[in-house]
C-alpha positions in Angstrom: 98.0 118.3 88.0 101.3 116.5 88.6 102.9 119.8 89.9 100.0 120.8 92.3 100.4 117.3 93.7 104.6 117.8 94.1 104.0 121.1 95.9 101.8 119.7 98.4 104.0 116.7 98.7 107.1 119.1 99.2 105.1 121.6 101.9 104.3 118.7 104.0 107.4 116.9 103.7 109.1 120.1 104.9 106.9 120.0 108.1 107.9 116.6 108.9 104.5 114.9 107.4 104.6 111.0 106.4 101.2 111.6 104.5 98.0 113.6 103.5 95.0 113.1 103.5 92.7 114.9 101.4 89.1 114.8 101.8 86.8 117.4 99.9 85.8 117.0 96.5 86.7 119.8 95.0 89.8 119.5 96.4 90.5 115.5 95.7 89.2 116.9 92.1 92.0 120.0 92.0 95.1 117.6 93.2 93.9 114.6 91.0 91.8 115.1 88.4 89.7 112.3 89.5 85.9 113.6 90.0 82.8 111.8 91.3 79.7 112.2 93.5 80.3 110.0 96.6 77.0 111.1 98.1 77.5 110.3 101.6 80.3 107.7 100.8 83.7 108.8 102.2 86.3 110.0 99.1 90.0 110.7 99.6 92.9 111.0 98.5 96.2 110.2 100.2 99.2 111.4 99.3 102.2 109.9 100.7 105.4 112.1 101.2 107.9 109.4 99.8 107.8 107.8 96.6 105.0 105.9 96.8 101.9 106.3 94.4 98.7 108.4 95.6 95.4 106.4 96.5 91.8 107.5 96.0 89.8 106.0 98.7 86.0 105.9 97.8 84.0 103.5 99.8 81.6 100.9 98.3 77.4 102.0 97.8 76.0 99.8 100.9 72.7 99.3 100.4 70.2 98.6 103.2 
């Protein structure tokens, strides 16, 4: 996991890229190994291209 993370980090650092920001499942899955069902909540993960940590975003279940 840590190594498909790096790789990304490296390919968009090389293009000049501050940050990522991944937004599929499967995908925020592959990169992370962090899986849930957001529904229709937004989930992300950002991946900066300096040495700061990654961040899932998952937005809070409104209800109505």
């Amino acid at each position: 996991m840590k190594k498909r993370l790096d790789q990304l980090k490296q390919m968009a650092k090389s293009q000049g890229q501050e940050a990522v920001l991944i937004t599929s499942t499967a995908n925020v899955y592959y990169l992370s190994d962090f899986y849930c069902n957001p529904k229709e909540r937004f989930l992300g993960l950002l991946l900066y291209t300096d040495d700061r940590e990654p961040a899932i975003i998952c937005l809070k279940w409104r209800q109505a």
